[in-house]
Structures are given as C-alpha cells and as structure tokens.
C-alpha positions in Angstrom: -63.7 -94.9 -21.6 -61.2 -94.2 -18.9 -58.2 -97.4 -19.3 -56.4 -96.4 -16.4 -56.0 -98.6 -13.2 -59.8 -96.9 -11.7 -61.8 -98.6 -14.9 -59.9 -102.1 -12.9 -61.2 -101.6 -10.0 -65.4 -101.7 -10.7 -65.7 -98.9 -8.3 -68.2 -95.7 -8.5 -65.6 -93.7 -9.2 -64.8 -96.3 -12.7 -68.3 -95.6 -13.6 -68.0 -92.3 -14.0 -65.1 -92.3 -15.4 -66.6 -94.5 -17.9 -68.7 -91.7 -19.0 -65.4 -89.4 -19.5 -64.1 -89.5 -23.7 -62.0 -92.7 -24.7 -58.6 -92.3 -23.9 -59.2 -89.1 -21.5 -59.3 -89.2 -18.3 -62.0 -87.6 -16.3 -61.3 -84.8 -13.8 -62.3 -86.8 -10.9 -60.1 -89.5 -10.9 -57.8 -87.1 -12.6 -54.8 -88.1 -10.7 -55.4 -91.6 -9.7 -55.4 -92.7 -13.4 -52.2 -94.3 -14.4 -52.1 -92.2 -17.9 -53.2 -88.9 -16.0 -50.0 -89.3 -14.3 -48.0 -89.8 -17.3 -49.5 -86.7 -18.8 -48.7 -84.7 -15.5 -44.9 -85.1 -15.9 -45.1 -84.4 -19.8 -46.4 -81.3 -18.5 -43.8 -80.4 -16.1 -41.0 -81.2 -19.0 -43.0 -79.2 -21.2 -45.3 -76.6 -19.4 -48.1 -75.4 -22.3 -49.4 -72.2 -19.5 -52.9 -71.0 -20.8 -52.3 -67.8 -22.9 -54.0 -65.1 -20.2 -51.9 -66.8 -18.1 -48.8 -65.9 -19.7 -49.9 -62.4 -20.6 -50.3 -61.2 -16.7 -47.3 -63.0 -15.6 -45.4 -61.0 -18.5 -47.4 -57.9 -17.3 -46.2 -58.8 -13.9 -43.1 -59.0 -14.3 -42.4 -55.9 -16.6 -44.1 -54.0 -13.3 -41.8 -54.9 -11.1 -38.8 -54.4 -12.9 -40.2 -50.7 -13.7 -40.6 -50.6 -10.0 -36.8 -51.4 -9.4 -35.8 -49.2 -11.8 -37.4 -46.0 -10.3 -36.9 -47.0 -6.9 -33.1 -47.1 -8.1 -33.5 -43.7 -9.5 -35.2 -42.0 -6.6 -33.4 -40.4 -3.5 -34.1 -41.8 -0.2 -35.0 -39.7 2.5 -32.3 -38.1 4.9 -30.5 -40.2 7.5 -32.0 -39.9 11.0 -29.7 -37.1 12.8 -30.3 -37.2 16.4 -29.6 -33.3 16.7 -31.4 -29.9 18.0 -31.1 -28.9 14.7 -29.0 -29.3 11.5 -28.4 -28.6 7.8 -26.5 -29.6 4.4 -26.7 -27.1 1.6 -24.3 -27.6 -1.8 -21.9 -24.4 -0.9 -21.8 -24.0 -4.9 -25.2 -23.5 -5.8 -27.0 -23.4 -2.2 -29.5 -26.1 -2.7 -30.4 -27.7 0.9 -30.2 -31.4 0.7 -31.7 -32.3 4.0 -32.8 -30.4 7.0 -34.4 -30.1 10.8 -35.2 -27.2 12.2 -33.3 -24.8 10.2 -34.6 -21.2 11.4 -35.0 -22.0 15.4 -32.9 -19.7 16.8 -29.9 -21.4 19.3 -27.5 -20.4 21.8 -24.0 -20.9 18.9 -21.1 -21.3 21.7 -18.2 -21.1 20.0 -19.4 -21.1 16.3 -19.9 -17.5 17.1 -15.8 -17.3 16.5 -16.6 -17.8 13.0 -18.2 -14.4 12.7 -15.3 -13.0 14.7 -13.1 -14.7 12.1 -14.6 -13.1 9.2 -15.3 -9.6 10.7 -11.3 -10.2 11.1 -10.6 -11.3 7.3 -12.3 -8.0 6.2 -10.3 -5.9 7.9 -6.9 -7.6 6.7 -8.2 -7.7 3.2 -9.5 -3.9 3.6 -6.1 -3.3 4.5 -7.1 -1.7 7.6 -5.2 -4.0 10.0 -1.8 -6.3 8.9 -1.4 -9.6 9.9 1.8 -8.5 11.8 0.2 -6.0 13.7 0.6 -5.8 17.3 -1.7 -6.1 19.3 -2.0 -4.9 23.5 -3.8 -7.5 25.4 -6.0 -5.8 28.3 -7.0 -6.9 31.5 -10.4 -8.0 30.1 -8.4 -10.0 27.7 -6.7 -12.0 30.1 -7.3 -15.9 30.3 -7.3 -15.4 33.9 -10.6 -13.4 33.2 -13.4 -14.9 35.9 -15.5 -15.1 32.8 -13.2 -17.4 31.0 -13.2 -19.9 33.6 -13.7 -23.2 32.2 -13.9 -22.2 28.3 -11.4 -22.7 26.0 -8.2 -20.5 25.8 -5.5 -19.2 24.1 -3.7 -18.1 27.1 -2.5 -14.7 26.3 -1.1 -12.4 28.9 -0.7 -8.8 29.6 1.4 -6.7 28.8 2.6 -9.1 26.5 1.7 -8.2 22.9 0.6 -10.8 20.5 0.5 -10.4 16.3 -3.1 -10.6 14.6 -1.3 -13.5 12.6 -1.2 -15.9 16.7 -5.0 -14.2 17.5 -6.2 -15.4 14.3 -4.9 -18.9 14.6 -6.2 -18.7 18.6 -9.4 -18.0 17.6 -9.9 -20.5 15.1 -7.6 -23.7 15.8 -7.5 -22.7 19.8 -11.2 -21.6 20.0 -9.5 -18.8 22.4 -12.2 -17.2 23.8 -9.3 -14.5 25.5 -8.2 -14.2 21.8 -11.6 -12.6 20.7 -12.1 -10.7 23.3 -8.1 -9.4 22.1 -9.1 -9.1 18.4 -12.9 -7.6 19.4 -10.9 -4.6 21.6 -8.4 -4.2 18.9 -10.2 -4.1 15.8 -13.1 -1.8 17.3 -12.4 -0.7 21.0 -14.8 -2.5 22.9 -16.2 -5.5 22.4 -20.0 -3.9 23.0 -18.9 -2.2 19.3 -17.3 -5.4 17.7 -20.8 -7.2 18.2 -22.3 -4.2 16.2 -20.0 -5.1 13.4 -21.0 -8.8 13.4 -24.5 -7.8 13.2 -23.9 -5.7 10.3 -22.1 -8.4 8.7 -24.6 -10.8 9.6 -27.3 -8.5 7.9 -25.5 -7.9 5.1 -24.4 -11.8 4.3 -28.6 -12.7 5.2 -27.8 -14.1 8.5 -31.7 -12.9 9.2 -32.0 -14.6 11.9 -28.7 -14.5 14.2 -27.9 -12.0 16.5 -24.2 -11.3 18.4 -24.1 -10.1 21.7 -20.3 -11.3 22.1 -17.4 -12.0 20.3 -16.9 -15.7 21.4 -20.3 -16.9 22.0 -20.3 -17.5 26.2 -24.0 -17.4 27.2 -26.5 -14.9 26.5 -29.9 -14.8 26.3 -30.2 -12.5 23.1 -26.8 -14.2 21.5 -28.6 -16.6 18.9 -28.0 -18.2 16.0 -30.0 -20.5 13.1 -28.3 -23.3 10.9 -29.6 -21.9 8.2 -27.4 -18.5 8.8 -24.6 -20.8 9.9 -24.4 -22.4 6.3 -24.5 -19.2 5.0 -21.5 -17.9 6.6 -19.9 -20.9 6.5 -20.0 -20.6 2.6 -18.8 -16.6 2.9 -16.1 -17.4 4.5 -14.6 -20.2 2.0 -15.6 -17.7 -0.9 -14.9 -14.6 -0.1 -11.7 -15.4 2.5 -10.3 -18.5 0.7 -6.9 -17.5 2.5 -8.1 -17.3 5.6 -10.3 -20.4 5.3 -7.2 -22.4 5.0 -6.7 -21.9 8.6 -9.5 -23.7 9.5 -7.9 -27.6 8.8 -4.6 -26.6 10.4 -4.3 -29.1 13.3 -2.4 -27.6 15.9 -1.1 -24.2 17.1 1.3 -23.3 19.8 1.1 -20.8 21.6 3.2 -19.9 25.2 4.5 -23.3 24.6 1.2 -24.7 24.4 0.3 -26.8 22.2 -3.5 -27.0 21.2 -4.9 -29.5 18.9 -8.0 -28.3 16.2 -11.5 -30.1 18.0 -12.5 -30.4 14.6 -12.0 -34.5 14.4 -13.4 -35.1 11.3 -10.1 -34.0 9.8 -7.9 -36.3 10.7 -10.7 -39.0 9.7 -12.2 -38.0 6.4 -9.7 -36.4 3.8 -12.4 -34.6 2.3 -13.1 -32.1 5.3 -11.4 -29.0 5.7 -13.2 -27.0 7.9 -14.8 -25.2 10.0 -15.8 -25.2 13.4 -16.9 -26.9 17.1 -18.5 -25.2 19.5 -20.2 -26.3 23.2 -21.9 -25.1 26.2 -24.3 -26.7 28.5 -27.0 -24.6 27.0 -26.1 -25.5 23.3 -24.8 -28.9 23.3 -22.3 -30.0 20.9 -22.2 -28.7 17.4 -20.1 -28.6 14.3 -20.2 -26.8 11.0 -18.3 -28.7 8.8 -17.5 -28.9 4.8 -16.4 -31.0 2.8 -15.1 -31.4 -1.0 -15.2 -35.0 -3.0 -15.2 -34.7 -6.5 -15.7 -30.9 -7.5 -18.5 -31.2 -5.0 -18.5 -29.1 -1.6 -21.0 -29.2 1.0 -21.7 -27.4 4.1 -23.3 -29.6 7.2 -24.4 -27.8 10.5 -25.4 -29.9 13.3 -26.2 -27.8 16.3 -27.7 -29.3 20.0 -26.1 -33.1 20.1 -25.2 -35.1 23.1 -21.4 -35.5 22.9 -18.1 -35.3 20.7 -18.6 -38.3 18.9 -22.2 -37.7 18.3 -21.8 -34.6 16.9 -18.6 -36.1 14.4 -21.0 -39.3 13.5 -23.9 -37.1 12.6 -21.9 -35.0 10.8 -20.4 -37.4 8.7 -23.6 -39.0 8.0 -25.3 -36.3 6.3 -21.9 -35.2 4.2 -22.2 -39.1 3.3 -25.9 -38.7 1.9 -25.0 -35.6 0.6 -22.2 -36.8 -1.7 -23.6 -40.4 -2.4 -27.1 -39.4 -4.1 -26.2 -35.5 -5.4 -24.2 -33.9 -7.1 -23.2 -30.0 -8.4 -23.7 -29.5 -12.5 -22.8 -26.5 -14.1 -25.4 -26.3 -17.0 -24.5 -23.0 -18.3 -21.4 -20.5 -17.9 -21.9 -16.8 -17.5 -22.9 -14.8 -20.4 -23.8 -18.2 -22.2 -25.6 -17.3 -25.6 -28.8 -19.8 -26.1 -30.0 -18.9 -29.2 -30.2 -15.6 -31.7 -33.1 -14.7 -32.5 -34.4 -12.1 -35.3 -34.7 -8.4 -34.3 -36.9 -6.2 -36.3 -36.5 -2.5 -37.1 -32.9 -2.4 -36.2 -29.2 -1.7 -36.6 -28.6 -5.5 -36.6 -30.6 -8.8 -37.8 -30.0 -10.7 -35.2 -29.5 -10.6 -31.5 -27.7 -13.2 -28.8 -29.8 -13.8 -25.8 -29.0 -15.9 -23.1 -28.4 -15.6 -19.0 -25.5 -13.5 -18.0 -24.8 -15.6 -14.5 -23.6 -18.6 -14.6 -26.2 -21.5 -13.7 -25.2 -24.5 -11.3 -27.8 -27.0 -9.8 -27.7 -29.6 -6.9 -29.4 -33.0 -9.0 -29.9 -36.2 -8.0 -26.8 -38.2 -8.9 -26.8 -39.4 -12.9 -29.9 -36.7 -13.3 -28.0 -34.3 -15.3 -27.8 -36.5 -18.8 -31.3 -36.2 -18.1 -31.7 -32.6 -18.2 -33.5 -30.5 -20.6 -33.8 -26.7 -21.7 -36.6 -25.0 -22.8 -36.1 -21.6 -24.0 -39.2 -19.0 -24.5 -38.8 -15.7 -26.4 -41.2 -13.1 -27.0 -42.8 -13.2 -31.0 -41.4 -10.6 -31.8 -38.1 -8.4 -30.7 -38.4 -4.7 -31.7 -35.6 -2.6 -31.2 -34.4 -1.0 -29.6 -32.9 -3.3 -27.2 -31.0 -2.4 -24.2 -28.0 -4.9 -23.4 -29.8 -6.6 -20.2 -33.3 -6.0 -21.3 -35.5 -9.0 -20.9 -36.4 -11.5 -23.9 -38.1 -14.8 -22.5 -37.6 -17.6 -20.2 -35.1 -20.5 -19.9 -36.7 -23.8 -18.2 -34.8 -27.0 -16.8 -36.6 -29.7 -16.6 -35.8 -33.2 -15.5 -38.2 -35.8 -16.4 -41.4 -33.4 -17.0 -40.4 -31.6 -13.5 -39.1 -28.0 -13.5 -35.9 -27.9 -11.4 -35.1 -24.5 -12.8 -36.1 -21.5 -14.8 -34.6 -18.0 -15.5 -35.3 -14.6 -17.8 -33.9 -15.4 -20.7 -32.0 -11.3 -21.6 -30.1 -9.2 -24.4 -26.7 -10.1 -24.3 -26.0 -7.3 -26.7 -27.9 -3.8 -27.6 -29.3 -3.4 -30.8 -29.9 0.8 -31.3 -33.0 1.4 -34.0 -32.6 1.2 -37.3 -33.1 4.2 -40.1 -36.6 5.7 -41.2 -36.7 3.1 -44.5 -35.7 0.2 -42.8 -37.7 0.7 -39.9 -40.4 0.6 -42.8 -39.4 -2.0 -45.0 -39.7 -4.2 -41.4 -42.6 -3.0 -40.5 -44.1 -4.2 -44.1 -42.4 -7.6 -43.2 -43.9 -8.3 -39.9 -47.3 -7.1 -41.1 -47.1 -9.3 -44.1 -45.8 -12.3 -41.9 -48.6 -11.6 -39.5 -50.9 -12.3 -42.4 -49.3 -15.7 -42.9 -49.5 -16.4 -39.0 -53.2 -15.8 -39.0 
C-alpha cells in the first residue's frame, strides 16, 4: 500500500492506490506521491534508459555522424553564374568542373584576338615572321577606319610602320582592333585569307564549333564561337606559346604616347590570374576567359554573355574559387611508367615491362587522391612476339568503388620469338600449367 501523502487523504484516487504493491507507487497517482517524487530526481541524477532505448539512440547517432562525414566529403554543386554561357576545365588534364551551355554558339567580340594571337605565335615560332619585323599599315588599317568607330584601338597610322613586337602587344593588352586588321594584312594579305588560317587552326586545335569571319571579332552573323572551344584555345596558347602567353598579364602598353591599361581586372585583384582575355559588343555582352594557377593547379574559366564589367570579373572569380577550393590536379603516373612485368612465353626474354606510355593526370575531388586505387588487367597469357606498343590489358582508377579512369595497359619493350627448342620447352610449360588451371 501506497504511503505517500494520496493514502492521507481517503480519496478515490488512495483507494486505488491501495491496491498498487507496498512501497510502490501506482501509476495513477504516480506523481502526486511524495516518494514518487523522490524517485523522479534519483532518476534525473542517475538516468537507467531502457536498453532498446539506448540501442536506437546509439544507432541514431552513428547515422548522422556518417551523414556529416559524407556530406563533408562530397562536392557541392557549381555556384550560380548569371551568364549566357560559361566553363572551367583543369588546363592540365581537361576535366570540366562546372558548366552552362558549353557548345551554343556566340557572337566572341574581342576573344576572337586570341585566335589572331596564336595564328601570330605560329608564324614567329615557324620562323616565318620576326618580332622586329616591320610592318606597313594600310588604309584599312587605320584607326580612323568607319568600321572601327567606337571599338577599341591601338591607334596606328599610315605610313607609319609599326614592329610585330607593338602589334602583338596592341592586340592583346590594347584589344586594337586596327592592330589585327595590321597583323591579318601582313601575315596573309588580306584579312578574307587570315580568317582561313584561324579556321584551320581552329580545326586543327578541335575548336569544332567556332567559326572566324574576322580577325578582331566586330559583328557578324557567321563569326561564332562556343566556350567549350574557348577553353581549348585558351589552354593552346599557354602550352604551346608559353612566351607569348606571358603577354597576356602585362598591364599596360604605350603606344603614340598612349597609354592603355589591360581590361583584364582580375589581375590586379587576384595574384593567381595571369591571363587571358575581355571582349564586348552589344550583341555578346561582356565576357572573359581567364586562368588562373594556385598550387601547381591551373584552370581555365570562360564566361561569355554577362551584364557588365564587374559581373563578368565576379563570376569569373567565382567559378576559379570553386574550382580551386574542392579539386585538385594529381599526377598518378609519369610517362612510360612500368606497372608490373609479367611472364612472356616462347620468347627471347622472361619477362616483359608493361605499363602506359603517357603520362596520366586526373582532376579529383580535393583529399580524393590518397583514396585512389589501380587495378591492372593483363591477358593470361603473353606469347611472343610482342611489338613495343602492342596492347597487354587494362589499367583502372577507382575511387571509392567508382571508376574515374581506365587505360590499355601496352609493351613497353619488344620481346622477338624465341628459338625452335625453347619455343617448345614453353609450349610444354603452358600446357602442363593449363592442366593445373583446370
């Protein structure tokens, strides 16, 4: 029977707590019995949870720190760009990292010089023209060219020669439309033929789908370019023209005592960037191909069709940000890298190195790479003989049970056949070892 104060009181609720076990209180007057309450704050003190209690708040809370975890592993999605369309590809390995329409062909404005400055670079590094050649500036040439009106100039003059050296730096710090048109005329003898080399060049780099009408990008219908083929000749020209590209973060040139500043802002603001390009027109907006390099790490951003200066800087910046903050560029094997050595039969040697004779770089989510693993298939059996080249098996990357790469695995040596005996004496050992495989 219930002592607490309810068994005092002579009330219904006494008499059933008289039917509750001595010294227990019943669950109905639970917590107006004076000893219930003293059990309630052992229990605080010295919580006793029930055991399947314990077991799903354990279970609970092992989920959600698995949850953290993975959601601190994963990448999040691309910043919102408020752009026509853009790009970011790793320039090492070409992995795109984020983009928005990246084949819709767009008017390029004066991204188009880039082209112009590369069909340039080949011909100095072909030897074909000299950076102190001399070059006659025609009437078409002129900054006072009705064309011209408006756009951006270099403000060259005829009959007043000027050296490839000034035309190269008015083309790519100036943005000199009158200095393509100079180069274009010099390097080909019309412009009409110029374009024809930007094509080629454009075809043979994969520009697929770009076309040049002009040499400095003023509007025309069937003068397009795609991000996509912007990155790639972005990348070309830092590769292949590495000289040349150095031009590109210069901030000023003078020129007929003019001095121009490079409209490229991001490089007074952000260390890292050291190139490339701006480029309006009413018809294309604002745009800017840009790269960048932070830690052994260089991308390539295009943003093409934004609303203003700043827009096109801020944007810009935000997706080499993303790029840099959840990626980076691993080099997982060097070129001609031997994997393994595996037995050859019925020839001059025992053994053979395999492996891949380019180097391999991948674009991985940032701390990925101590993650990686290779996988390397060969055929059963390798007979020679065996051509240096020849294909042996596979190579896979995997990160976490996902493929992120995967390669023919090939000779990196030729094994000629062996002698008549030999040949024999192997063919008796794969036969027998075929028995044993069986």
């Amino acid at each position: 029977m219930c002592r607490g104060s309810c068994a005092r009181r002579g009330t219904m609720a006494a008499s059933r707590c008289r039917k509750a076990p001595y010294g227990r209180p019943c669950r109905v007057q639970f917590f107006l019995c004076r000893r219930a309450w003293v059990n309630m704050r052992s229990f605080w003190k010295h919580p006793r949870l029930p055991l399947f209690i314990m077991k799903k708040l354990i279970a609970f809370l092992f989920t959600i720190v698995i949850l953290s975890a993975q959601a601190q592993d994963s990448v999040p999605s691309p910043p919102q760009i408020e752009a026509t369309a853009y790009i970011l590809v790793d320039a090492t390995s070409g992995a795109v990292l984020a983009e928005h329409n990246p084949d819709m062909p767009l008017p390029p404005a004066s991204l188009t010089k880039m082209m112009t400055a590369y069909v340039l670079a080949s011909e100095m590094e072909a030897g074909r023209i000299n950076q102190d050649d001399m070059v006659t500036v025609s009437e078409n040439a002129w900054s006072q060219n009705p064309v011209f009106a408006g756009s951006s100039l270099m403000w060259i003059e005829p009959g007043k020669d000027v050296s490839i050296e000034d035309l190269e730096r008015g083309i790519v710090i100036s943005s000199g439309n009158d200095a393509t048109v100079a180069v274009a005329e010099h390097v080909a003898g019309s412009e009409a033929v110029f374009a024809e080399m930007m094509n080629t060049q454009a075809e043979a780099l994969g520009m697929s789908g770009s076309y040049f009408v002009n040499s400095h990008g003023l509007p025309d219908p069937d003068h397009v370019v795609t991000t996509r083929d912007l990155a790639i000749l972005a990348a070309a020209i830092i590769n292949d023209f590495p000289d040349h590209y150095a031009i590109y973060k210069e901030p000023e040139f003078t020129y007929n005592d003019i001095k121009q500043y490079n409209r490229n802002s991001l490089l007074g603001e952000d260390g890292s960037v050291d190139g490339l390009k701006t480029g309006h027109t009413e018809a294309a907006g604002y745009c800017l191909v840009a790269s960048a390099k932070r830690r052994g790490m260089r991308l390539i951003s295009v943003v093409m069709g934004t609303e203003s200066t700043k827009a096109r800087k801020n944007e810009t910046r935000s997706l080499l940000n993303y790029g840099f903050r959840f990626f980076e560029t691993v080099e997982v094997f060097e070129s001609m890298k031997e994997l393994e050595k595996p037995r050859v039969w019925k020839g001059q040697q025992d053994y053979l190195p395999v492996g891949l004779v380019d180097e391999t770089i991948l674009t991985l989510p940032r701390g990925k790479s101590k993650n990686l693993t290779t996988t390397v298939s060969l055929e059963p059996e390798l007979v020679a003989p065996i051509a240096m080249g020849d294909t042996v098996g596979t190579v896979t990357l995997s990160v976490a049970g996902q493929n992120v790469f995967q390669a023919p695995v090939v000779a990196l040596a030729a094994v000629e056949p062996a002698g008549f005996f030999a040949r024999l004496w192997d063919t008796l050992l794969m036969w027998i070892a075929g028995l044993f495989a069986t």
